[in-house]
C-alpha positions, 0 to 999 in steps of 0.5 A: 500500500503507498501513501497518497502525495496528501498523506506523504506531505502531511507525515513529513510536516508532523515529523519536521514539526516535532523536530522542532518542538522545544526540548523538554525541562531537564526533569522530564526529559526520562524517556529510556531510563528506567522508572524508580521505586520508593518506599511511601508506607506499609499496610496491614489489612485485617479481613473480615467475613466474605460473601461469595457470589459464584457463578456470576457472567464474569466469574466468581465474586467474592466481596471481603471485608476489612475490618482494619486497615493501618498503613505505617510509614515516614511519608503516610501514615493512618488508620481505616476511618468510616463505615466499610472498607470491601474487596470486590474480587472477582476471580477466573475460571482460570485462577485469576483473582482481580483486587478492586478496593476502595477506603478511607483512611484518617492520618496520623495529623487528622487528614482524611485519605481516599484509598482506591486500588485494582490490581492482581493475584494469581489463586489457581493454586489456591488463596494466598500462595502467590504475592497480589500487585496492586496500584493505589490511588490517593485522593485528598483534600488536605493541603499537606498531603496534595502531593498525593494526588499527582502520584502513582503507586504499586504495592506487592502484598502478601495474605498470612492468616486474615491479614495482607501485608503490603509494601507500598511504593511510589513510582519515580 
């Protein structure tokens, strides 16, 4: 397949075009290099019970709750404030367990924290054998904490006996 005249020309301007774009700041300029980690906090979560939907269109859902949530660290700390934290997992036939969490937390100096975060395990093997990845979203209001907004996070956790453990990472 060729390129009409049009469609040559109007590649070639876009390409001279970006060409000439002004170099981005120092600090932006990453591309290529390999995104860092660094620590933000840790979490312990303490489960509660579970209602187990099975047989649903897209699998077997598992809704969890969380009677506890503390997460401890230099950058944030807090602790589950208000009426629920839930899991609403939903697991494949293929052992595919998807994570889909949403809390709040209250801060050691009084911030309120909206936690929100997907991610993925494998229970093919059965629950708690392999590590769950999740990416938590932080949403606030107060001004000491904006910087959460603007960040990405990946947490690796671990179930032990009712309790996840995570740590929780900026992505740099």
């Amino acid at each position: 397949m060729t390129d009409s005249p049009e469609g040559s020309a109007l590649r070639a301007a876009r390409v001279q075009t970006a060409l000439q774009a002004p170099a981005p700041p120092e600090d932006v300029a990453l591309v290529g290099v390999m995104p860092r980690l660094v620590p933000l906090t840790t979490g312990r979560i303490t489960l509660g019970e579970a209602i187990v939907q099975a047989d649903t269109p897209r699998g077997r859902r598992v809704l969890i709750e969380m009677t506890d949530v503390v997460y401890e660290g230099e950058r944030l700390s807090g602790r589950l404030v208000g009426p629920s934290a839930i899991d609403w997992l939903l697991e494949g036939p293929d052992g595919s367990a998807h994570i889909d969490v949403q809390f709040t937390i209250r801060t050691h100096d009084d911030a309120l924290v909206f936690v929100r975060y997907y991610g993925r395990t494998d229970h093919s093997l059965g629950v708690g054998t392999k590590p769950l990845y999740a990416a938590p979203i932080f949403e606030t209001g107060d001004p000491r904490y904006l910087w959460l907004n603007t960040i990405l996070s990946v947490g690796r956790a671990v179930v032990d006996a009712g309790t996840i453990h995570y740590d929780i990472y900026e992505v740099v």
